[in-house]
Every structure is written in structure tokens, then in C-alpha cells.
C-alpha positions as CSV (number, residue, x, y, z in Angstrom):
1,X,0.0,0.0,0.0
2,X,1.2,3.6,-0.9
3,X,0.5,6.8,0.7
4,X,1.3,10.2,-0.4
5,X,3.3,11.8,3.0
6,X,3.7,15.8,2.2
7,X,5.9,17.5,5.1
8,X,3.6,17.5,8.1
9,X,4.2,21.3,8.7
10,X,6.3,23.1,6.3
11,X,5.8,26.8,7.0
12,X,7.2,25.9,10.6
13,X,10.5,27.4,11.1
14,X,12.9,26.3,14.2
15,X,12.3,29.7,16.1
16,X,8.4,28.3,16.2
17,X,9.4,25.2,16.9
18,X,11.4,26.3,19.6
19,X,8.8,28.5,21.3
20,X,6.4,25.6,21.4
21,X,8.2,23.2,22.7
22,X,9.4,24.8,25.9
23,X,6.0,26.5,26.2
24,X,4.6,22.9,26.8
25,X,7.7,21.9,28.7
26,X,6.8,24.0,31.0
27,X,2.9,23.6,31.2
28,X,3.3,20.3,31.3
29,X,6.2,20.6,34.1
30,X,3.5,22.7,36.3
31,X,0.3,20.3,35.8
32,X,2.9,17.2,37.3
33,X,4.2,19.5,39.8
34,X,0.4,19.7,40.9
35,X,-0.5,15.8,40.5
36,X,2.8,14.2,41.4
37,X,2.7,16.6,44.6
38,X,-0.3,14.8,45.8
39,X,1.6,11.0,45.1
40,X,4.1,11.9,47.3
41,X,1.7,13.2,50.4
42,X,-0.2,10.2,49.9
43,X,2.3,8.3,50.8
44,X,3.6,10.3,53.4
45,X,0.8,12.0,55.3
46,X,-2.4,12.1,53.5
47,X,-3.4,8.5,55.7
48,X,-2.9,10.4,59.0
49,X,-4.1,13.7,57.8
50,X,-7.6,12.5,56.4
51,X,-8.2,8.8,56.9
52,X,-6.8,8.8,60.8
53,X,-9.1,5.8,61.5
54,X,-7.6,3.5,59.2
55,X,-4.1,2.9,60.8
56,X,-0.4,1.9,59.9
57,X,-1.0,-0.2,56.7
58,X,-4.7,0.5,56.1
59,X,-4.2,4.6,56.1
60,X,-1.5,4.3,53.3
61,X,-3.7,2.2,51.1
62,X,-6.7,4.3,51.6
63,X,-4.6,7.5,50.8
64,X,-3.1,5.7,47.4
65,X,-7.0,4.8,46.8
66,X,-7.4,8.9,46.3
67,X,-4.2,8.7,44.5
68,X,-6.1,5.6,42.3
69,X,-9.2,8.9,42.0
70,X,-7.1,10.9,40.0
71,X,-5.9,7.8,37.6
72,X,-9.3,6.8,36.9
73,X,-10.3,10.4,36.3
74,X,-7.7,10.7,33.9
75,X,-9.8,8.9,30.7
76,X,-12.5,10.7,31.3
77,X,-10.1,13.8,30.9
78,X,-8.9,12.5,27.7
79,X,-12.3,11.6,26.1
80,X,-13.7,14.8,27.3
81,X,-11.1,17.5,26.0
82,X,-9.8,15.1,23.2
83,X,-13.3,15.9,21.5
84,X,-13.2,19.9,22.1
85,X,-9.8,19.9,20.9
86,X,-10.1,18.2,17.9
87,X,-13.0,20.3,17.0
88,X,-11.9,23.8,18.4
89,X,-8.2,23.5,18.9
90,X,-5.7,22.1,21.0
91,X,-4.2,25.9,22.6
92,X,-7.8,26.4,23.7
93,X,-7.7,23.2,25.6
94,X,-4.7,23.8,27.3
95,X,-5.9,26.9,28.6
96,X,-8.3,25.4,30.5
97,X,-6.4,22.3,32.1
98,X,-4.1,24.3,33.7
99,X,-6.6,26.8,35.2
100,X,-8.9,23.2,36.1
101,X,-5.5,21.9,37.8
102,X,-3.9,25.3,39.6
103,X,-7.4,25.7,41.2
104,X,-7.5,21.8,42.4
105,X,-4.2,22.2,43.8
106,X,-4.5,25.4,45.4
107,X,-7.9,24.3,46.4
108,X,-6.0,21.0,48.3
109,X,-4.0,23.0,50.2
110,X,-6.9,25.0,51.9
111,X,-8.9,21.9,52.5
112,X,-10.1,21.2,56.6
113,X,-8.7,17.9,57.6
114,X,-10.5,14.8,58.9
115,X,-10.1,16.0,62.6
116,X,-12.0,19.4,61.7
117,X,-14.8,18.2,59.5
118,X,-14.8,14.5,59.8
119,X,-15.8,12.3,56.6
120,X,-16.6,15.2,54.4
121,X,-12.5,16.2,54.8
122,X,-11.6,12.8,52.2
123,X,-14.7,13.7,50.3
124,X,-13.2,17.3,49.2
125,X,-10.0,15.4,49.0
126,X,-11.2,12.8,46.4
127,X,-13.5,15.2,44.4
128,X,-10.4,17.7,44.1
129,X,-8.1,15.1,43.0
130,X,-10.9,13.5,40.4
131,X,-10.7,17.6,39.0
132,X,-6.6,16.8,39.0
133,X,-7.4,14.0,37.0
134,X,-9.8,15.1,34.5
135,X,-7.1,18.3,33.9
136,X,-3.9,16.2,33.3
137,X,-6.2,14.0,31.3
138,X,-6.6,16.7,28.7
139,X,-3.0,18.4,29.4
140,X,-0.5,15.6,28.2
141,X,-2.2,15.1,24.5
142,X,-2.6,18.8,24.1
143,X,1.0,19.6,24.7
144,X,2.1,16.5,23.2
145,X,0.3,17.7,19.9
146,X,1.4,21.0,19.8
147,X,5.2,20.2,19.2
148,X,4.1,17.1,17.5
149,X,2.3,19.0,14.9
150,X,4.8,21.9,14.7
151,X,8.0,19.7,13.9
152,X,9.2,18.3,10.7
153,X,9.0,14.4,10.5
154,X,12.4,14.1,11.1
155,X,12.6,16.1,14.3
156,X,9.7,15.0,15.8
157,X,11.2,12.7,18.9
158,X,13.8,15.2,19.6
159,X,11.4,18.2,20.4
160,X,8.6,15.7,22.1
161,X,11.8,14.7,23.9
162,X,11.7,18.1,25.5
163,X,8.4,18.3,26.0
164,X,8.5,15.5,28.0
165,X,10.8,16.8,30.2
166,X,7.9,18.3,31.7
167,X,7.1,15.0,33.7
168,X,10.8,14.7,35.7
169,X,10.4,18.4,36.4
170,X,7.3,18.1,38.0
171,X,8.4,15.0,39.9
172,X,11.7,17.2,40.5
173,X,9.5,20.0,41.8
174,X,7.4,18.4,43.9
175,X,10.0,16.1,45.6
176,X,12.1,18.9,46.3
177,X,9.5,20.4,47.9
178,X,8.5,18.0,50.5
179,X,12.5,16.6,50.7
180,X,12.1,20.7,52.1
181,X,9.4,20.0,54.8
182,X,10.5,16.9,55.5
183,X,12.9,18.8,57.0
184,X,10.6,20.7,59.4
185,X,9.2,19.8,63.1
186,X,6.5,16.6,62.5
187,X,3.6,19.2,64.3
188,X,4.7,22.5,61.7
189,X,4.6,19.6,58.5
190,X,1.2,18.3,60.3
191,X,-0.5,21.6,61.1
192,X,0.4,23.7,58.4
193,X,3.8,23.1,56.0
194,X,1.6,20.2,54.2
195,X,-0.3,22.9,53.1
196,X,2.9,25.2,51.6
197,X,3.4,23.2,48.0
198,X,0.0,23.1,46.9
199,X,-0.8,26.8,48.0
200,X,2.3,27.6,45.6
201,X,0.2,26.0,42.5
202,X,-1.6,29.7,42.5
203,X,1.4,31.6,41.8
204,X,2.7,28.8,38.7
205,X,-0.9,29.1,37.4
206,X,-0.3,32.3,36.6
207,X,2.9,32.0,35.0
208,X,2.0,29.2,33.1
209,X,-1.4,31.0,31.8
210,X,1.0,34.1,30.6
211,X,3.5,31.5,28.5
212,X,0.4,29.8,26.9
213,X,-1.4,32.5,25.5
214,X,2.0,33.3,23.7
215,X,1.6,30.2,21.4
216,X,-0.5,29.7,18.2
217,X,-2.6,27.1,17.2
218,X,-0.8,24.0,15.2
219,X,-0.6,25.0,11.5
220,X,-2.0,21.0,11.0
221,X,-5.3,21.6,12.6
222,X,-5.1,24.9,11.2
223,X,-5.4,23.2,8.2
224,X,-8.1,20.4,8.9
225,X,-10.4,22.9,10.8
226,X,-10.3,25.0,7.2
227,X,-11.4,22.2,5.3
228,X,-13.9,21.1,7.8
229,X,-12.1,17.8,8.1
230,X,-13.1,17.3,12.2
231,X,-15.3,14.6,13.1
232,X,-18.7,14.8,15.0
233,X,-17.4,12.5,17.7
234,X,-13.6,11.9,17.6
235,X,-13.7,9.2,20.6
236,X,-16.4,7.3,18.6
237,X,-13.8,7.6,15.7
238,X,-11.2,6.1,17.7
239,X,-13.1,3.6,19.2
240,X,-14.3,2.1,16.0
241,X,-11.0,0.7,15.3
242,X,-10.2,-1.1,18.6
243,X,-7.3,-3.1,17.5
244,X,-4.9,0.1,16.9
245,X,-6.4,1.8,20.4
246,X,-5.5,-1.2,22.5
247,X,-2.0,-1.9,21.1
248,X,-1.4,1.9,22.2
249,X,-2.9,1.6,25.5
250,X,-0.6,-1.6,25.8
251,X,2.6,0.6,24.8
252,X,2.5,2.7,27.6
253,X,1.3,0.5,30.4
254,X,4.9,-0.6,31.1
255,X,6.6,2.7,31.4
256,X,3.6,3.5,33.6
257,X,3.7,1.0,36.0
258,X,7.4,1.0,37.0
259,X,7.3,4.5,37.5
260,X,4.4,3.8,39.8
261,X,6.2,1.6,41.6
262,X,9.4,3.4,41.3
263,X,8.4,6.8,42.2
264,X,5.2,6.3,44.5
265,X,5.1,3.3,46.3
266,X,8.6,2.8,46.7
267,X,8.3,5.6,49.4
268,X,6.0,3.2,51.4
269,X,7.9,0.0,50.8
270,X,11.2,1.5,51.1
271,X,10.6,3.3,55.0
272,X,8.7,0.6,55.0
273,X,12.1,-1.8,55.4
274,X,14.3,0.5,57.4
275,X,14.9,3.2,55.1
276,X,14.9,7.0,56.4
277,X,11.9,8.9,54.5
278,X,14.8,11.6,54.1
279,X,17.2,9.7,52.7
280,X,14.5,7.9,50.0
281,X,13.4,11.8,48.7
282,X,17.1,12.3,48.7
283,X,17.2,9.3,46.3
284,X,14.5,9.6,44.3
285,X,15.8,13.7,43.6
286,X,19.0,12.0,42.6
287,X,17.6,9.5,40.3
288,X,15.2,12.1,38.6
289,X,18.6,13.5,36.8
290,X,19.2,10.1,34.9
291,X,15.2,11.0,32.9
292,X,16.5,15.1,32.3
293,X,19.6,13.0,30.3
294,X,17.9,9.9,28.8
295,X,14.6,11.3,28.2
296,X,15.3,13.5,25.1
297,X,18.1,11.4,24.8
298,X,16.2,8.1,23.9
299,X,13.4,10.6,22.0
300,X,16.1,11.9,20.0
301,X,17.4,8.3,19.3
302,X,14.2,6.9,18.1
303,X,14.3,9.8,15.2
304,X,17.3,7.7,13.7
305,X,16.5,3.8,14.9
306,X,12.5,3.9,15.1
307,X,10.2,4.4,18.1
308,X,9.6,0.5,18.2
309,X,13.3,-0.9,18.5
310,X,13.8,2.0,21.5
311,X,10.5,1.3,23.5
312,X,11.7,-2.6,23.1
313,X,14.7,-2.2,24.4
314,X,13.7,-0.7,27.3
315,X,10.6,-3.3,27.7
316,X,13.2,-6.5,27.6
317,X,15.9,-4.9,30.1
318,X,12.7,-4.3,32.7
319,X,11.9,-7.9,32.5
320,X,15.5,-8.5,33.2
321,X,16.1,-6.2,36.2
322,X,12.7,-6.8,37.7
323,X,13.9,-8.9,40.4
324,X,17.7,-7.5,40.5
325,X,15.9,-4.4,41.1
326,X,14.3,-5.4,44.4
327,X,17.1,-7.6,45.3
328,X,19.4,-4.5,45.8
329,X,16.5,-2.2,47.3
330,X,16.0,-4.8,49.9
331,X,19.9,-4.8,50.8
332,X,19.2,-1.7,52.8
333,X,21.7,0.6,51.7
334,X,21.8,3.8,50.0
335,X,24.1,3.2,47.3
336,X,22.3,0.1,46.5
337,X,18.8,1.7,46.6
338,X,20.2,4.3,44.1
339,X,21.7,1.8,41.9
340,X,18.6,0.0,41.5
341,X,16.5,2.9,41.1
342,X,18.9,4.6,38.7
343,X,19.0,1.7,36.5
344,X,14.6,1.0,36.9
345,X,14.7,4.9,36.0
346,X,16.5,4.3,32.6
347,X,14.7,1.2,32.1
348,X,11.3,3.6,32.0
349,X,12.6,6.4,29.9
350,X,13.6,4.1,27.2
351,X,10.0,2.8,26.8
352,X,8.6,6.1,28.1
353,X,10.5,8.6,25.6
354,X,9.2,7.4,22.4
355,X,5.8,7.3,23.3
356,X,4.3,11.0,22.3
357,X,5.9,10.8,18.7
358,X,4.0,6.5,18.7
359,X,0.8,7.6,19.8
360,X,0.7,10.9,17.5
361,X,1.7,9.0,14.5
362,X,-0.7,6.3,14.6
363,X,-4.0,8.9,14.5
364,X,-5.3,11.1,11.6
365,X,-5.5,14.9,12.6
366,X,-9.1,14.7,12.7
367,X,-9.1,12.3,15.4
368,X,-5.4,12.8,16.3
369,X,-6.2,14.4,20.0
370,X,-8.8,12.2,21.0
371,X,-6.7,8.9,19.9
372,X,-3.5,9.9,22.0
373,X,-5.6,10.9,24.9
374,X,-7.5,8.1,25.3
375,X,-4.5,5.5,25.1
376,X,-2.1,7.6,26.6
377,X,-4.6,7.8,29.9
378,X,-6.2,4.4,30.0
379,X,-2.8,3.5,29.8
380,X,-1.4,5.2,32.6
381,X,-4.9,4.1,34.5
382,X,-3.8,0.6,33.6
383,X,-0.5,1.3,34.1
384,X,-0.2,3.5,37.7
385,X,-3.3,4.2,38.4
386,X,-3.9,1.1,40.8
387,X,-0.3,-0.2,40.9
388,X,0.6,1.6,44.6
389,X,-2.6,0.3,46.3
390,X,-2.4,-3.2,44.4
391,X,1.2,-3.3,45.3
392,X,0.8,-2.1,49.1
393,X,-1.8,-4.8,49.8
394,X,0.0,-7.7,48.0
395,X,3.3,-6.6,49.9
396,X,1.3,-6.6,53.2
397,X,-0.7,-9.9,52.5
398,X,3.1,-11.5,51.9
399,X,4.2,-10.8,54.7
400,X,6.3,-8.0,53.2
401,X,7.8,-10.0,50.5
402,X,9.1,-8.1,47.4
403,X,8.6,-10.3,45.6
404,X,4.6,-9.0,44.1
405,X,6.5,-6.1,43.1
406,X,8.9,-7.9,40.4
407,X,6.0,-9.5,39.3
408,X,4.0,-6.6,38.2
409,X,6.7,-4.8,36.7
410,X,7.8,-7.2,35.0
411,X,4.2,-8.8,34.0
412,X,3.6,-5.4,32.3
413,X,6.7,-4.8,30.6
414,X,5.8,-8.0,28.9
415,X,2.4,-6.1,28.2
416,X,4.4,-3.2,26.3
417,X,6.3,-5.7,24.4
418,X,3.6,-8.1,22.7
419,X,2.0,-4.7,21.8
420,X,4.8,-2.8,19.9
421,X,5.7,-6.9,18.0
422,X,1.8,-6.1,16.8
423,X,2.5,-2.1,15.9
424,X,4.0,-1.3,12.8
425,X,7.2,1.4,12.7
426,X,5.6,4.9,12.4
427,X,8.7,7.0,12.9
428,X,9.0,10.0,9.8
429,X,5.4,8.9,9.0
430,X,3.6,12.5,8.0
431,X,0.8,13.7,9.8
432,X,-1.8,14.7,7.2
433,X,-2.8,10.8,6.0
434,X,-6.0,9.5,5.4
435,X,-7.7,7.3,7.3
436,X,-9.5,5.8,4.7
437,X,-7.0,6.0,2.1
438,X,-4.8,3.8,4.6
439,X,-6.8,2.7,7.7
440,X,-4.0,-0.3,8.5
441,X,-1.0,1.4,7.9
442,X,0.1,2.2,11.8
443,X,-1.3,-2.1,12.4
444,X,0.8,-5.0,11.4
445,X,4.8,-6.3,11.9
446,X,6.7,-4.5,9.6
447,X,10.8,-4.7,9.5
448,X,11.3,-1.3,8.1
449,X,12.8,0.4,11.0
450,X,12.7,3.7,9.9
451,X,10.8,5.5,7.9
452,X,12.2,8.8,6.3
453,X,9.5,11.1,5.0
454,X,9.9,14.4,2.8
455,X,7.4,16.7,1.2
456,X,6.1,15.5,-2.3
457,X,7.3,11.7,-1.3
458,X,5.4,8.5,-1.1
459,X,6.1,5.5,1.2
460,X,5.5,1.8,0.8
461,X,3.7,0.9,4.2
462,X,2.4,-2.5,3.2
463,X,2.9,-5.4,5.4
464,X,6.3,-6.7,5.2
């Protein structure tokens, strides 16, 4: 099968570029600030702070249940703005998830606490964090399409790779911030110092908001919305061909769930075994350096050697290491902890990095927002979104064995992999294809592993 693959944007000059990329960099690096903040309180405080009849064990899991809220929301997010962006615009869009997610988080951060209002206290909690959801729902595809559809074909993984920077800055952020109060008396970080990160989501809001409205519209949609090429209902678009959505919620549910287990629960488990909670926020800032590398690193790479053969890589080393990886957390030491979450850490970025350039190349532009949305977020639903409470309650009904933990990381590592065998090599592919003129083009094993794509060219994308 041929298809005719003009440049995907060829008016877009680097300057553009540029400007868009570290516009979503760092929207996308305040809306994980906000969401990844509340991972880390649930595992530190939120249990004593709003469910304090629920104790030791049973408090952490009912906090991570909150923390499961904000996962499940996320779909919902993706369906929800995935339609209004793909029929008004994805700047709009943005706009509004990070005014939806400042007001959640600065919302959080006034909220009474169990001991002052009782049950409605977890109530507010889990309805704030269900807006948290919904908001980074709609955030991640927007961003990710507004470099994606900016940048030529083949520069698309490098600028997405910076885009996506915008997740270990957040985490960065937000660990930083309580490593910071962890540092404070246990009463000030109970009465009040909680309170301090989330309160600062007002002042990034506004920030953000100013660097947004400085962007324009992708000249792609541009484009589509002039021929009145959207569809009525873009999710019922997607939907209809459940094949391609599934192997892309399958791509990302391995990157997803070891940094679930790497980055949220390993806080419980870890002080869990003797570790200090200072010297695990210690760690975890430390390993957040090896994603700032490898992140753009591996996007960059999978420009040159496809997304596929990258994401793979990374999927067969975490099957490897998913034991070794718990085997040196459980020695007890720092160094070892940091080794094996060092390693875990580049493990995810490999399968993590090439995602946004994957999922935007396997959906027309008609459709293109809903599509990534909606696999990107059922993904990370499937992925992270009940890992931490799974994973504390399998720990805890084995005694405190480890060895649950392997299990699910590698399990869905093995996920990612079957997947990207089934997904054809979309790297170079131009944005502007038809659907109908080539509906199974992104579906099927192919061993081209990279396809280069210039204005006025056609490619071969038959089965091989």
C-alpha cells in the first residue's frame, strides 16, 4: 500500500518550533508538579491527615486509593477534552487544564482535615483530586500535539523529547518540595507546612497561563479545521478501530507502572524496610537526573533507529532487572537503593521517551487528540493508576515480601512488548494521511525500521 506523505508542517520554522516546545515543557512541568505533589503526600501523610481511622498499613492504602481517584479520572479527561480539541483547537484546551488543575491544587492545600470536619474532609480530597485528573487528562495530548504538529518528521522525537521533560520536572518540583518539609518539626509539616506546596500551585498558574497564550494554534489543525475535516465525535472515531487503540494503551502500560512503583510506592515499601523517608526523597531527587539526560536522549534516538526498536529495548531490560531491582532495594543501603533505582529509571525512559511521537503517529489529525488521549490515559490508568494500592496490599498480604512487586513490573513490561511486536514502525510517517486511504498502515509487523519522509514523497507501508 502507498501513501502520499507531504511534510507535516512546512511553514514551521525552528524559532516556532522552539517557542512551542518549551511552552509545553513547562505547562506540562507545572500540571505534574500539581498531580505528582499529591503522590508523594499520599504516601507520606495524607493517611494520618484524612483517613486517621484507618491505621499503619490500612491509612497508606486508603490514601493511594485517592491517588487511584485521580488515575481513573484521567480517561475521562482524555475523552472529554480530546473531543473539544479536535474540533476547536488544541491551545484552547490547554488553557483550560491548567486553570482546572492550579485551582484543584490550590484548592487542596486550603482543605479542613479529617479532625476538623470529619468524613466530608476525604470527600473534598477525592473530588479535588478526580478535577486533578480530568485536567492532566486533557493536558498531556494537548501539549504533546502542539510540538508534534509543529515539527518536521524528522525532528519530531527530539522536540517531544523536551516536552516531556515536563514530567521529571514536576516530579523534581514536587520532591524537592516536601525533601524541604520533610525537614521541618512533625507538628509544623502536620498543622500547616503540608499545606505550603499546593498553595504555591496559584502563583505557577499564573505563570503558566502568561507563556500559553503566547503560542498559536498547530498549523496541522489549522489546516483540517479549514477544510472542515473534524469529526462529529472523535472518541467514537477512535473507538471504531479497537485493534490500533488497544496496542497503544498496551505501549505505555509498562513505562507506567514502574514509574508507579518506582516513584510512588517505593516511598512506602522502602521506609517501609528500614529506610529513612529523608534519605529515599534524597534518592528519588537523585535519580530524577538520569530521565533530564535519557529522556530526550532516547526521544532523539528513536528519530534515527524507530520508536519500536527503543520502547523494546527498554521493555526486555525491565523484564531483566525486575527482580535484581528489588534484590538490591532490599539490601538496605543507600548506594544500593540508588543503583537499582537509577538503572529502573532508565529502564522507563527508554520505553517512556518514544511514546508521544508512537501515539501521535498512529491517529489522523481529525481524530489525532482524541486517539492519543485516550490510550495515553487508559494507559497510565492501567498502568499506575492502581499499581501503589495493588502493590501495598500484596506486599502486606506476603508478609512484606518483594517479591509482588517484580511480578507486576515485569508482567507489564511484557504487556508493552507483545504490543509494539503487533505495531507497525511509524517514525518520519507524516501527519496529514487518510484514514481511509490507509486505515492499516500504523497495524501489522513490519521490519522497516525507519521510515524517512519528505514533502512531495510516497512511502511503501504494506505489510512486510
Amino acid at each position: 500500500m502507498t501513501i502520499s506523505s507531504p511534510q507535516t508542517s512546512p511553514n514551521a520554522d525552528r524559532r516556532e518550533v522552539r517557542k512551542v516546545a518549551l511552552s509545553s515543557l513547562l505547562g506540562t512541568t507545572i500540571e505534574y508538579y500539581d498531580f505528582l505533589l499529591y503522590s508523594t503526600m499520599a504516601a507520606l501523610l495524607f493517611g494520618d491527615l484524612f483517613f486517621p481511622s484507618s491505621e499503619g498499613a490500612l491509612g497508606t492504602i486508603a490514601a493511594f486509593g485517592t491517588l487511584a481517584a485521580g488515575y481513573v479520572a484521567r480517561p475521562l479527561g482524555g475523552v472529554l477534552f480530546g473531543h473539544f480539541g479536535d474540533r476547536l483547537g488544541r491551545k484552547s484546551m490547554l488553557i483550560i487544564t491548567m486553570t482546572a488543575m492550579g485551582l484543584a491544587s490550590a484548592l487542596i492545600g486550603l482543605l479542613p482535615t479529617y479532625e476538623s470536619i470529619g468524613y466530608l474532609a476525604p470527600i473534598l480530597l477525592v473530588t479535588l483530586r478526580v478535577v486533578q485528573g480530568v485536567a492532566v487528562g486533557g493536558e498531556w495530548g494537548g501539549a504533546a500535539l502542539m510540538v508534534v504538529e509543529h515539527a518536521d518528521p524528522q525532528t519530531r522525537g527530539r522536540w517531544t523529547g523536551i516536552m516531556q521533560l515536563g514530567t521529571p520536572f514536576g516530579f523534581l518540583l514536587s520532591t524537592l518540595m516536601v525533601s524541604i518539609l520533610t525537614s521541618l518539626a512533625p507538628d509544623t509539616m502536620m498543622t500547616w507546612g503540608w499545606r505550603v506546596p499546593f498553595l504555591i500551585s496559584a502563583v505557577l498558574l499564573v505563570i503558566g497561563l502568561y507563556v500559553r497564550l503566547q503560542v498559536v494554534e498547530t498549523p496541522i489543525f489549522t489546516e483540517a479545521a479549514e477544510k472542515h475535516a473534524q469529526r462529529k465525535v472523535p472518541a467514537l472515531q477512535v473507538l471504531a478501530r479497537p485493534r490500533r487503540v488497544l496496542l497503544a494503551i498496551a505501549a505505555g502500560v509498562g513505562p507506567f507502572a514502574l514509574t508507579a512503583l518506582t516513584s510512588s510506592h517505593i516511598i512506602a515499601y522502602s521506609t517501609g524496610i528500614g529506610y529513612e523517608v529523608q534519605d529515599v526523597m534524597n534518592s528519588l531527587l537523585a535519580v530524577v537526573g538520569v530521565s533530564i539526560v535519557f529522556i530526550p536522549l532516547f526521544a532523539a534516538i528513536s528519530d534515527r533507529f524507530g520508536r519500536r526498536r527503543v520502547m523494546m529495548l527498554g521493555a526486555i531490560g525491565t523484564v531483566l532487572f525486575a527482580f535484581p531491582l528489588y534484590a538490591l532495594v532490599n539490601v538496605g543501603t543507600i548506594p544500593a537503593l540508588l543503583a537499582g533505582l537509577m538503572f529502573a529509571q532508565l529502564l522507563q525512559n527508554a520505553m517512556y521517551a518514544p511514546l508521544t511521537p508512537l501515539l501521535s503517529e498512529l491517529f489522523p489529525t481529525s481524530i489525532r487528540y482524541s486517539g492519543v488521549s485516550i490510550s495515553y490515559q487508559f494507559a497510565s490508568l492501567i498502568g499506575a493508576g492502581f499499581t501503589p494500592v495493588i502493590a501495598s496490599s500484596l506486599v502486606a498480604s506476603a508478609g512484606g515480601s518483594s517479591l509482588p512487586l517484580s511480578l507486576i513490573a515485569g508482567a507489564a513490561a511484557l504487556l508493552t512488548l507483545g504490543s509494539l511486536a503487533l505495531t507497525r514502525e511509524t517514525t518520519g510517517r507524516a501527519l496529514d494521511w487518510s484514514e481511509t486511504a490507509d486505515a492499516r498502515a500504523p497495524i501489522g509487523i513490519t521490519t522497516v525500521p525507519h521510515l524517512e519522509v519528505r514533502r512531495g514523497e510516497t512511502v511503501d507501508s504494506s505489510p512486510s
